[in-house]
TORKOL-4160 file (C-alpha; in steps of 0.2 Angstrom, whole numbers, padded with zeros to 4 digits, m for minus):
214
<pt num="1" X="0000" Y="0000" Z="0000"/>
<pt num="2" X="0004" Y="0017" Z="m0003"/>
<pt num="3" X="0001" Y="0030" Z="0010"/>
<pt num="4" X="0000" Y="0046" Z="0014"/>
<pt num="5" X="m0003" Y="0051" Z="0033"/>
<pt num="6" X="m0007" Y="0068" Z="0037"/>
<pt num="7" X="m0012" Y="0076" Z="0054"/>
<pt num="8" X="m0004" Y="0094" Z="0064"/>
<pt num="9" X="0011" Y="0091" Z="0075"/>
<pt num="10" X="0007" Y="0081" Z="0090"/>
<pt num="11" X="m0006" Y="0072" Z="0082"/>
<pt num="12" X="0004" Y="0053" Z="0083"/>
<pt num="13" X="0010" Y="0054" Z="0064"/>
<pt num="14" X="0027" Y="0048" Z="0069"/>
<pt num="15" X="0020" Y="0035" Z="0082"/>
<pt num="16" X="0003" Y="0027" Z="0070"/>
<pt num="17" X="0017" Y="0028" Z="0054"/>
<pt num="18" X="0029" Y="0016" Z="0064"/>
<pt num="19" X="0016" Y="0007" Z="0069"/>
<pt num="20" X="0008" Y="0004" Z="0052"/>
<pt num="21" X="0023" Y="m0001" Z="0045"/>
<pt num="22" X="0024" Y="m0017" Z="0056"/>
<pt num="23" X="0009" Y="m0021" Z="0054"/>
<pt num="24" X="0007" Y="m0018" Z="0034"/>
<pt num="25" X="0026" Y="m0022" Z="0030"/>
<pt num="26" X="0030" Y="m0007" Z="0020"/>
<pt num="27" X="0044" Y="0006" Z="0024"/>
<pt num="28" X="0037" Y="0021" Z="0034"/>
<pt num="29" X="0046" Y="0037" Z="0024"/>
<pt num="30" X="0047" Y="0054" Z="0037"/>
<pt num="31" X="0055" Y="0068" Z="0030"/>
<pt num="32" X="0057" Y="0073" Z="0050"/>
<pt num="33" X="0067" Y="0060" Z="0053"/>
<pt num="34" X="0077" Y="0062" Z="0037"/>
<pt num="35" X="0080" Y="0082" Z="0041"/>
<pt num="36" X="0084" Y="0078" Z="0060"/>
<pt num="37" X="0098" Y="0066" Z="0053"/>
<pt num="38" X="0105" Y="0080" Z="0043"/>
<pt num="39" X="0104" Y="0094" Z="0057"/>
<pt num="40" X="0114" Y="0081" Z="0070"/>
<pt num="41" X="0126" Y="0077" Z="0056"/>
<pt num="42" X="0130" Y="0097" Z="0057"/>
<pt num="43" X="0128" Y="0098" Z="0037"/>
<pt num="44" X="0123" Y="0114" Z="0028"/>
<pt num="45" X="0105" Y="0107" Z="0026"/>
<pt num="46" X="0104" Y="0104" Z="0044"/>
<pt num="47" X="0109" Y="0119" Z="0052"/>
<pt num="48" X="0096" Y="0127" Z="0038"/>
<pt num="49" X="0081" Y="0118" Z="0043"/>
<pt num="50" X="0087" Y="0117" Z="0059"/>
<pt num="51" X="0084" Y="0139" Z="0059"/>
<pt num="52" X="0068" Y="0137" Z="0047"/>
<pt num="53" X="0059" Y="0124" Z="0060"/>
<pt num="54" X="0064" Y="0133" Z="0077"/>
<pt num="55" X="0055" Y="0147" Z="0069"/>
<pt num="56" X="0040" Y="0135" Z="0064"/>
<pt num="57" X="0041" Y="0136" Z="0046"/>
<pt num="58" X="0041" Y="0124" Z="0034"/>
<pt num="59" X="0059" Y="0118" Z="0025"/>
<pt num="60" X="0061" Y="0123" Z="0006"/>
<pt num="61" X="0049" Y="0111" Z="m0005"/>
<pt num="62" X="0066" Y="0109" Z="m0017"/>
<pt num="63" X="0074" Y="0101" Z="m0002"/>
<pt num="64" X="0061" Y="0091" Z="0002"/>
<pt num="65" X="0056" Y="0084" Z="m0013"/>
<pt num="66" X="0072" Y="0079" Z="m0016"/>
<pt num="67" X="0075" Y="0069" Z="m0002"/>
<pt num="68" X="0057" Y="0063" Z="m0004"/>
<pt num="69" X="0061" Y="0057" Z="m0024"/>
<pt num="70" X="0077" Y="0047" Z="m0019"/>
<pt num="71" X="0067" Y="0037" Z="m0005"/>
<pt num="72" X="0056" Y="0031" Z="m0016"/>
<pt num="73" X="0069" Y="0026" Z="m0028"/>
<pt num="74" X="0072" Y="0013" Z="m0019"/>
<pt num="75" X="0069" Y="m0004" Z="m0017"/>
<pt num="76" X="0061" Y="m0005" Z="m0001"/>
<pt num="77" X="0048" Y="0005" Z="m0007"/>
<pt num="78" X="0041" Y="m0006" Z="m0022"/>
<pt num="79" X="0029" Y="m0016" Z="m0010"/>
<pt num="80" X="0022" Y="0000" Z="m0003"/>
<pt num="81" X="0025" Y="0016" Z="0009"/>
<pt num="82" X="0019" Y="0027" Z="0023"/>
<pt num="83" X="0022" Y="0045" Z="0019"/>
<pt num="84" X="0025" Y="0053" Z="0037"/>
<pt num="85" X="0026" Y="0073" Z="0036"/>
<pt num="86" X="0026" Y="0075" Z="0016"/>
<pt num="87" X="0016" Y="0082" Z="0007"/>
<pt num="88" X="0015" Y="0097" Z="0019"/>
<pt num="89" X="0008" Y="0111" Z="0004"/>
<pt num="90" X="m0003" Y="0111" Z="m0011"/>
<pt num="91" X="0016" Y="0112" Z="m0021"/>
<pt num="92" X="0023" Y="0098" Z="m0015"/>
<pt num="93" X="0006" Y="0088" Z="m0015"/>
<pt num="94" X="0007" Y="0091" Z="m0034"/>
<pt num="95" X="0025" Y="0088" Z="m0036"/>
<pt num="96" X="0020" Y="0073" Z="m0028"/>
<pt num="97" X="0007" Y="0068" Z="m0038"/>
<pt num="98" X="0017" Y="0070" Z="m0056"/>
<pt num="99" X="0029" Y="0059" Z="m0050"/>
<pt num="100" X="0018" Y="0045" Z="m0046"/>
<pt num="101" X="0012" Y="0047" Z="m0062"/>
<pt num="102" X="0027" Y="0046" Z="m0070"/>
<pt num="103" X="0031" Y="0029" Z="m0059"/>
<pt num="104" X="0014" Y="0024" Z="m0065"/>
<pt num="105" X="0012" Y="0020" Z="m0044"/>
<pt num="106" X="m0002" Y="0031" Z="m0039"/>
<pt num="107" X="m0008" Y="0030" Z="m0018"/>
<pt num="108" X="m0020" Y="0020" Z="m0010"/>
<pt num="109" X="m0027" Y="0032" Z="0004"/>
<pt num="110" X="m0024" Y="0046" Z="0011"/>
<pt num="111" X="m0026" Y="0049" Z="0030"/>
<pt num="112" X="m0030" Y="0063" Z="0039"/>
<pt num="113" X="m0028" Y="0061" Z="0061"/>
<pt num="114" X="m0039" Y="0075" Z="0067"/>
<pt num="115" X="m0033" Y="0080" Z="0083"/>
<pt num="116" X="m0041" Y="0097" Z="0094"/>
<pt num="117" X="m0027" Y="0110" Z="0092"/>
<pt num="118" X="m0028" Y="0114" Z="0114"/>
<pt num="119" X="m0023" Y="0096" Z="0113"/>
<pt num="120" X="m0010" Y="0097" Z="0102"/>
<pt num="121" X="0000" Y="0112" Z="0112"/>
<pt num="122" X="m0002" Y="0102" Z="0127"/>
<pt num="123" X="0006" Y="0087" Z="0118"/>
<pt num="124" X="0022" Y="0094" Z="0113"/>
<pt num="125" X="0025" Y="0109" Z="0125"/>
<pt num="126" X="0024" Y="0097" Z="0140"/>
<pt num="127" X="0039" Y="0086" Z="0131"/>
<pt num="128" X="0054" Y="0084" Z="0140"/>
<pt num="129" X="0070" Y="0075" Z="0131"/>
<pt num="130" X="0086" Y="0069" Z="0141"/>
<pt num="131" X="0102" Y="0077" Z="0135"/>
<pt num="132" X="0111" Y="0064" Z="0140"/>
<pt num="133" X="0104" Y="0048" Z="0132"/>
<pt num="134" X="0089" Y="0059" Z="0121"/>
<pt num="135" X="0076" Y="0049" Z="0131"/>
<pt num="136" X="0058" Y="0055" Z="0130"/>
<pt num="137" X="0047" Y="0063" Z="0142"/>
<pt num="138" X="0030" Y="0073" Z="0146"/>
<pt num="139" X="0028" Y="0082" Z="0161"/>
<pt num="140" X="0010" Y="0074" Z="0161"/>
<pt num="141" X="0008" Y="0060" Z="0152"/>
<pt num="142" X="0028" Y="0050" Z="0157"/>
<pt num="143" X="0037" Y="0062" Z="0168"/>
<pt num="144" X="0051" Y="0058" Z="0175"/>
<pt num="145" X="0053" Y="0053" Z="0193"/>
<pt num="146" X="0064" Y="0066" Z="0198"/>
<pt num="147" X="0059" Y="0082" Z="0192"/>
<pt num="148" X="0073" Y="0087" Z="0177"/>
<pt num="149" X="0081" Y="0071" Z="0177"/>
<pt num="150" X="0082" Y="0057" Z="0164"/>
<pt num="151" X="0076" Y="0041" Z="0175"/>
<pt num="152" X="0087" Y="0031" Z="0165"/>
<pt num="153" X="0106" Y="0039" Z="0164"/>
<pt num="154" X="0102" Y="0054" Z="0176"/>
<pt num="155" X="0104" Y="0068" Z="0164"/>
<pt num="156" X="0098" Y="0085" Z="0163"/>
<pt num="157" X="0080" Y="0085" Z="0154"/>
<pt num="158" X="0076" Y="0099" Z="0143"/>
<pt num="159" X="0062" Y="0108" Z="0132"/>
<pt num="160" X="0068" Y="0109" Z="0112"/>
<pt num="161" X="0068" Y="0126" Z="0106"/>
<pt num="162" X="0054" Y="0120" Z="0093"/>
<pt num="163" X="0042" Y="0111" Z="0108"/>
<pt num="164" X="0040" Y="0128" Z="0116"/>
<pt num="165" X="0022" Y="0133" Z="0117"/>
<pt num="166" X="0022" Y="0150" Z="0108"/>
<pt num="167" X="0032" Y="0142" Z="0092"/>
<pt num="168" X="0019" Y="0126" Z="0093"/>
<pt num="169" X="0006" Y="0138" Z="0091"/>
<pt num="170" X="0015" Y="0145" Z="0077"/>
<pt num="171" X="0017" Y="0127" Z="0069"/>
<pt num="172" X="0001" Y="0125" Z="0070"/>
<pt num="173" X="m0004" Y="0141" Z="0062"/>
<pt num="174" X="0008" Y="0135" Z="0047"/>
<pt num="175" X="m0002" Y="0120" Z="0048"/>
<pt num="176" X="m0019" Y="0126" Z="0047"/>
<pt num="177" X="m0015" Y="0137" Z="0031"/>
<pt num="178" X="m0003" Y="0128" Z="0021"/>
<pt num="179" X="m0007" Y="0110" Z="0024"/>
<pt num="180" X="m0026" Y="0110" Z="0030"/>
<pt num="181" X="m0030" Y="0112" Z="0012"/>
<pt num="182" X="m0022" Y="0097" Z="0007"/>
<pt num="183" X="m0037" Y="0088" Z="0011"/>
<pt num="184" X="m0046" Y="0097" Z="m0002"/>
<pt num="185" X="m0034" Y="0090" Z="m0015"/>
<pt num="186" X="m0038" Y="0073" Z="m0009"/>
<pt num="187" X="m0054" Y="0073" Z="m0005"/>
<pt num="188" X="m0057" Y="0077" Z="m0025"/>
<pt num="189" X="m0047" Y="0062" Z="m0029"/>
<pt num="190" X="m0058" Y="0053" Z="m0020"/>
<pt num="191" X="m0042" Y="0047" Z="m0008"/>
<pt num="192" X="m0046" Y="0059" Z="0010"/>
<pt num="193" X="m0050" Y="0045" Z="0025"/>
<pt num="194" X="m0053" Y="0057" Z="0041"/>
<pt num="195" X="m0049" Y="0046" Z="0057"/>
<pt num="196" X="m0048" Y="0052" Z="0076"/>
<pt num="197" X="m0031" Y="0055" Z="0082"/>
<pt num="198" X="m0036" Y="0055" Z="0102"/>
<pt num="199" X="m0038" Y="0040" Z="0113"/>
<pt num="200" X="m0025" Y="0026" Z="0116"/>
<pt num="201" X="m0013" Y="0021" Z="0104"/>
<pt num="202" X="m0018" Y="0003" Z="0100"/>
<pt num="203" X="m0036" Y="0014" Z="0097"/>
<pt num="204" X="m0031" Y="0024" Z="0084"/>
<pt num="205" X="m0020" Y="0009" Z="0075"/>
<pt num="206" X="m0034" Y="m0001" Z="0074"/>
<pt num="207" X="m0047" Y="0013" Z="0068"/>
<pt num="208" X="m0034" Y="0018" Z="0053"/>
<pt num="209" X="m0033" Y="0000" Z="0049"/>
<pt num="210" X="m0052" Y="m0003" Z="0048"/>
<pt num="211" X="m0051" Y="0013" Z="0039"/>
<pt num="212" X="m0038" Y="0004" Z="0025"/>
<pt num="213" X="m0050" Y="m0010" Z="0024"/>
<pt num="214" X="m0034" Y="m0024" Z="0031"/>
């Protein structure tokens, strides 16, 4: 299958995306993770988005779909894909869809995790990370026993510059305007499969896989 998963920040993306991917076999593709690798390698592309998204912008649709069209180059990606954080706006949603064509491997669905935008600040400006071992933590939902320090090696915890409330707002700002309309453009291809994004985990799994048909 191939699958594009879209939803605001703080929505699960990452999480359902990973998910999937076990449970449908197919390589999950997130532009995050690929421009994370290149702002912790210290390249020029890193240190660019690394600016662009502590400002909650969106990176350049050239870089982008670039990294985007070499993924699905390869092999891996024959069987199927999960699309995780691309396509963000109506250009790259386009760009997109003329290369599918020109692979003659157009996408199965399009889902969209709908999540309250309150929920969504609360999500990522309550995450803590461990500078010592980058462990994960919310101050909420998994904090840590000691108050600023990783349970697991001891290390300071720490809020990213780009899980701060007022730039999450701003992301989701971004969000609403440039890729909210995305689910027009699927929707008129007939591809736009709305689905919940709050509730447990293993819930919103199971409700994107009833949504699949699988």
């Amino acid at each position: 299958m191939r699958i594009v998963l879209l939803g605001p920040p703080g929505s699960g993306k990452g999480t359902q995306a990973k998910v999937l991917t076990e449970r449908l076999k197919v390589p999950q593709i997130s532009t995050g993770d690929m421009l994370r690798a290149a702002v912790a390698a210290g390249t020029s592309l890193g240190r660019e988005a690394k600016a662009v998204m502590e400002r909650g912008a969106l990176v350049p649709d050239a870089v982008i779909v670039g990294l985007v069209r070499e993924r699905i180059a390869q092999t891996d990606c024959r069987t199927g894909y999960i699309l995780d954080g691309f396509p963000r706006t109506a250009a790259q949603a386009e760009a997109l869809d003329t290369m599918l064509r020109e692979l003659q491997t157009p996408l199965d669905s399009v889902l969209s995790l709908t999540v309250p935008a309150e929920e969504v600040v609360e999500r990522i400006a309550g995450r803590r990370t461990c500078r010592g071992c980058g462990r994960m933590y919310h101050i909420r939902y998994s904090p840590t026993k000691e108050a600023g320090r990783c349970d697991a090696c001891g290390g300071e915890t720490y809020q990213r510059d780009d899980d701060g409330e007022e730039t999450v707002r701003r992301r989701m700002q971004v969000y609403t305007e440039q890729t909210a309309p995305l689910e027009a453009h699927y929707e008129r291809q007939g591809l736009l499969r709305r689905v919940p994004g709050t509730g447990r985990i293993g819930e919103i799994t199971e409700h994107l896989l009833q949504t699949l048909g699988v």
